[in-house]
C-alpha positions as CSV (number, residue, x, y, z in Angstrom):
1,X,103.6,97.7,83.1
2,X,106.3,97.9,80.5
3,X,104.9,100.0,77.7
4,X,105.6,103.2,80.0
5,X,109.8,102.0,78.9
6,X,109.3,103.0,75.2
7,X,108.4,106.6,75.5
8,X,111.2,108.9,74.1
9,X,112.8,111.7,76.7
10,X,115.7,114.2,75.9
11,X,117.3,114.2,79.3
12,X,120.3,113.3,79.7
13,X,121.4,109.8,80.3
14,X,124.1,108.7,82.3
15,X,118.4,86.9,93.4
16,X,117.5,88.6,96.0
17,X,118.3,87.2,99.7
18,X,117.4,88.4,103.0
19,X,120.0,88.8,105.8
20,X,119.1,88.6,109.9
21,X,120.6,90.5,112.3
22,X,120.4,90.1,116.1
23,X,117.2,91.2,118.1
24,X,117.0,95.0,118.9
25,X,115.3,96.8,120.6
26,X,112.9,99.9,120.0
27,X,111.6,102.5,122.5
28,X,109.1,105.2,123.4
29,X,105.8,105.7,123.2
30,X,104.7,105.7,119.5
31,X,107.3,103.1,117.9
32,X,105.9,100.5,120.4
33,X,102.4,100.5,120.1
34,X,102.6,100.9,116.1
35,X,103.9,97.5,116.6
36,X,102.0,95.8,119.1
37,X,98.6,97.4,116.7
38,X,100.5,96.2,113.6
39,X,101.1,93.1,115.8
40,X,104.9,92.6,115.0
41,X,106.2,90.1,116.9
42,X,107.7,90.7,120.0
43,X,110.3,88.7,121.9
44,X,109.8,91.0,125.1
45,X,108.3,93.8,126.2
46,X,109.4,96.3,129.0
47,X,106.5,98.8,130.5
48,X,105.8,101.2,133.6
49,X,103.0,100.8,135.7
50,X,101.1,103.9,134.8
51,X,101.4,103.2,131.2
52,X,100.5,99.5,130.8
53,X,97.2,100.1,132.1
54,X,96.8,103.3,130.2
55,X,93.7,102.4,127.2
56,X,95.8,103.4,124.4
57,X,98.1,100.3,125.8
58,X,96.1,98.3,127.7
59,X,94.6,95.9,124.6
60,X,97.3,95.2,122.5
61,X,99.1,94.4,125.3
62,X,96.5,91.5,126.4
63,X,96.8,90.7,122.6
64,X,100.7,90.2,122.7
65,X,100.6,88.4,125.9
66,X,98.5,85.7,124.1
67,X,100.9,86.0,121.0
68,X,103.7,84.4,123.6
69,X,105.3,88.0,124.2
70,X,107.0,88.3,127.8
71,X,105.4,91.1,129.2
72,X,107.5,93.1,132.8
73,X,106.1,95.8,134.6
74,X,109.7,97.7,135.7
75,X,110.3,100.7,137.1
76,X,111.3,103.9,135.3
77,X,114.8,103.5,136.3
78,X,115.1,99.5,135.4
79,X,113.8,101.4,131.4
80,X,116.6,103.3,131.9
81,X,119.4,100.8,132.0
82,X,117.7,98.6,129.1
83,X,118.1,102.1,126.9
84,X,121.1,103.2,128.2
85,X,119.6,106.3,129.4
86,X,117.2,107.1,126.1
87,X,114.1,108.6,126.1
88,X,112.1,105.8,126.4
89,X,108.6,107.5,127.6
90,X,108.0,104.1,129.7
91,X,108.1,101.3,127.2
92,X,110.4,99.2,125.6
93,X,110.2,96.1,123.2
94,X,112.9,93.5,122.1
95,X,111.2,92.7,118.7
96,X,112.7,90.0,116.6
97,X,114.8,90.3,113.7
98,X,113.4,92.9,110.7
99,X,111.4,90.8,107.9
100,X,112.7,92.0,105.0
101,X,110.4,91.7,101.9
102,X,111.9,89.9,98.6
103,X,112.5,92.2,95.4
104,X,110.2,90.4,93.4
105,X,107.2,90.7,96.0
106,X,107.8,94.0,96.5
107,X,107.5,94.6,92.5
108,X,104.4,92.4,92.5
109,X,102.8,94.1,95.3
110,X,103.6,97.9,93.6
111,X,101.7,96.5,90.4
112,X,98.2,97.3,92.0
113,X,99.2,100.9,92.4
114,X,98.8,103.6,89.8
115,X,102.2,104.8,89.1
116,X,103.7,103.1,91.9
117,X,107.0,104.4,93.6
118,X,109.8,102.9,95.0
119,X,112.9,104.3,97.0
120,X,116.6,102.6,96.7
121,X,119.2,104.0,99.0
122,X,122.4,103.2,97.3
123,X,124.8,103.0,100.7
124,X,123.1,104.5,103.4
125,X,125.2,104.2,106.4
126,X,123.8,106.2,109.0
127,X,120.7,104.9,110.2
128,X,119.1,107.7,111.4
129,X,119.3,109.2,107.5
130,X,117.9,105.9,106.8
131,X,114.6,106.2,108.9
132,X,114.3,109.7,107.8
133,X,113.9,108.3,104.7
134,X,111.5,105.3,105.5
135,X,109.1,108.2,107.3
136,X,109.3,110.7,104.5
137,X,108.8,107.8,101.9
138,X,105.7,106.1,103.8
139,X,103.7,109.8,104.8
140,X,104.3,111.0,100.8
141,X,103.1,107.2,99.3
142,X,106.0,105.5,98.2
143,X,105.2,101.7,98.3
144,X,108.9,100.5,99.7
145,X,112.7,100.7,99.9
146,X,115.3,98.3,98.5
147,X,118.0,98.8,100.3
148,X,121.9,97.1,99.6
149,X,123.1,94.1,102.2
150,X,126.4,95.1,102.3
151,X,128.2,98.7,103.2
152,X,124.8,100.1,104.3
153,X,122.6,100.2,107.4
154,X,120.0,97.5,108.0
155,X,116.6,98.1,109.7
156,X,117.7,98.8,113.6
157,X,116.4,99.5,116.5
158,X,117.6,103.3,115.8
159,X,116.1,103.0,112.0
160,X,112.7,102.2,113.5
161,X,112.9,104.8,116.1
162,X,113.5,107.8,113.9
163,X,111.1,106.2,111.2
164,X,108.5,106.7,114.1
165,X,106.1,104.0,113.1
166,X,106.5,104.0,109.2
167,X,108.3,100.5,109.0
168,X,104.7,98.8,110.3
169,X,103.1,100.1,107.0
170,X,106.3,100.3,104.5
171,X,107.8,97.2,103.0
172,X,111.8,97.3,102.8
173,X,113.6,94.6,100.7
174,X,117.5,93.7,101.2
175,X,119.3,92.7,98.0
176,X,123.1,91.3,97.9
177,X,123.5,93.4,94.4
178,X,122.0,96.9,94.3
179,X,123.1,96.6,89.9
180,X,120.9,93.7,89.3
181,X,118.5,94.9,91.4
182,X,117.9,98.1,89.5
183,X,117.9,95.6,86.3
184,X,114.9,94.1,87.7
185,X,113.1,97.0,88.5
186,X,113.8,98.2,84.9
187,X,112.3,95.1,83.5
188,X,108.9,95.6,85.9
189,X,108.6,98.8,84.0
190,X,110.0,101.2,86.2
191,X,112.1,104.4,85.4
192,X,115.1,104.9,87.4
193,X,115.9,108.1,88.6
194,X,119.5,108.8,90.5
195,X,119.9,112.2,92.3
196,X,122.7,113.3,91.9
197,X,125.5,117.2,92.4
198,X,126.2,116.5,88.9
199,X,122.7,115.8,87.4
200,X,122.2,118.0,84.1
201,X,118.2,118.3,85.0
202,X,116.7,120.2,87.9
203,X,114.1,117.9,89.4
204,X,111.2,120.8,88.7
205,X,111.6,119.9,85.2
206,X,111.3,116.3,84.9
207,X,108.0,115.3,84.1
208,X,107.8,112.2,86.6
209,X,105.0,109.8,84.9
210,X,104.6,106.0,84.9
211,X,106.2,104.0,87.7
212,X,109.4,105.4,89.3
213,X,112.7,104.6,91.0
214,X,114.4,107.5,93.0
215,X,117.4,106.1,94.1
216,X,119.2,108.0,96.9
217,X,122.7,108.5,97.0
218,X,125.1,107.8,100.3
219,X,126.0,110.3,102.9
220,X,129.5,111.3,101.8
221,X,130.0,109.9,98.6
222,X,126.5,110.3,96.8
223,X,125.8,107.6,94.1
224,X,128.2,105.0,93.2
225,X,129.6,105.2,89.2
226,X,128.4,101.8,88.8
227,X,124.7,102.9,90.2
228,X,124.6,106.2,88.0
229,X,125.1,103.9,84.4
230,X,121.8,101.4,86.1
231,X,120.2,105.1,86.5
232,X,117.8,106.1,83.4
233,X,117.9,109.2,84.0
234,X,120.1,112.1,86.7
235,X,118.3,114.5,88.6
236,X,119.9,117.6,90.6
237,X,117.9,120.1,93.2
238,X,119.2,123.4,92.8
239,X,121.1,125.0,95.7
240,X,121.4,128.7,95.4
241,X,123.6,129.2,99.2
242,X,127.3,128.2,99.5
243,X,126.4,124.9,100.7
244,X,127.5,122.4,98.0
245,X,125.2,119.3,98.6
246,X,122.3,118.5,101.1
247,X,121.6,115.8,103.2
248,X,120.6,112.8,102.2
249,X,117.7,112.3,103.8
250,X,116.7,116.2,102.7
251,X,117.4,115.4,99.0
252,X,114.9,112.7,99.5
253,X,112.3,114.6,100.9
254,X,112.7,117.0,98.2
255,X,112.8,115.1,95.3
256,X,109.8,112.8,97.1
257,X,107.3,115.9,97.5
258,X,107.8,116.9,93.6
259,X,106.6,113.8,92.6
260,X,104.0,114.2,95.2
261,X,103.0,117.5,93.9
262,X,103.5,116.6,89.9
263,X,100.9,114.0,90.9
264,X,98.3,115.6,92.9
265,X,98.0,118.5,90.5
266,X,97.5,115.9,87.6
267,X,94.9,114.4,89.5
268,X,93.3,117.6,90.0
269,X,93.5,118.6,86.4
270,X,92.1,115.0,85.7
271,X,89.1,115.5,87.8
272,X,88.4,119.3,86.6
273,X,88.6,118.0,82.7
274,X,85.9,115.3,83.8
275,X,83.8,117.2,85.4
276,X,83.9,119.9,82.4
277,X,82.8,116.9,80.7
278,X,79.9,115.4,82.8
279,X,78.7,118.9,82.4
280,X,78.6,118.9,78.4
């Protein structure tokens, strides 16, 4: 809601459509049977003997037959030319292009959380930063991802794999302008939070209440000057080594888990101060 926008702080200050892209592919064990459970849809499907009859398979694969998904029992070997040699663990799929989630859902579906968070990756090109990311995001709570259509990486078959499952519980949205976007976001009542080398306050002492934005910088360049004046706030993790900045995917983990652990020990102090007072 958008009373948690008039609070006063001292830190420093500094349309949505979806795209398609062509059917990809995932692999391996786990990525392919989150989404035959989550029943994604699946153009094709690629599986060894042993492991389509194996129980943890065997179901779901009856159910996506029936869904109208071409189901081949192949040799090891005939997996290994689909995934040009990758460590496939028997099983393949040829899902259908990524549904991306519109902005405005994605608000309307984070109002039913408490202090709902949301992750924006401002650039991410390499997409295995960006399913780093998407797992970290999902296991800590985050509720989804907005990511930019244009100079980033898209949901792919290598996003998915390295997500490891996330993407069938975590809702990503694609937005032609990553400014606006954060405009929106702003109006819904959310804080936005850019990290950032340059940030003038160490994320352990931000006090991160009410519903956040952590937007993520890119790879090389970090975030974009236009992105850090949408940002309400900069936030830096301190580095004591001789390594000037961390990756990407790190920095999200990192600045993830604080709000993580702000959170839980609220919560904890929340349900200490009410038992004190069932007591009285």
């Amino acid at each position: 809601s958008g009373n948690y926008r008039e609070r006063n702080s001292n830190l420093s200050q500094p349309s949505v459509s979806t795209a398609t892209e062509d059917s990809d592919l995932i692999y391996g064990r786990y990525p392919v049977l989150s989404a035959l459970q989550n029943q994604r849809n699946l153009n094709r499907l690629w599986i060894t003997t042993r492991l389509r009859y194996d129980p943890s398979f065997h179901h779901f694969l009856l159910q996506a037959k029936e869904n109208g998904t071409v189901i081949d029992e192949v040799e090891p070997k005939r997996l290994d030319h689909i995934t040009n040699g990758a460590n496939h663990q028997g099983v393949a799929a040829q899902i259908a292009p990524y549904g991306y989630i519109e902005l405005a859902d994605l608000i309307e579906q984070s109002k039913s959380v408490t202090d709902a968070v949301i992750v924006v990756a401002d650039g991410i090109t390499d997409p295995h930063n960006l399913g780093a990311i998407i797992r970290t995001a999902e296991a800590i709570g985050a509720q989804g991802l907005v990511i930019p259509q244009r100079r980033a990486s898209g949901i792919t078959s290598t996003v998915m794999k390295v997500a490891a499952g996330a993407l069938e519980n975590f809702a990503v949205s694609r937005v032609i302008n990553l400014g606006r976007a954060l405009e929106e976001l702003k109006e819904a009542g959310f804080w936005i939070y850019g990290t950032a080398a340059s940030g003038s306050e160490p994320v352990h002492t931000i006090n991160f209440t009410g519903p956040i934005v952590l937007v993520i910088g890119s790879e090389g360049e970090g975030l974009s000057m236009l992105t850090q004046r949408s940002c309400d706030f900069l936030v830096s993790i301190p580095l004591q080594g001789k390594t000037p900045s961390l990756n990407a995917s790190v920095a999200a983990g990192m600045a993830l888990y604080e709000i993580y652990r702000q959170r839980s020990l609220n919560t904890l102090y929340l349900d200490k101060i009410q038992k004190i007072s069932l007591k009285k």
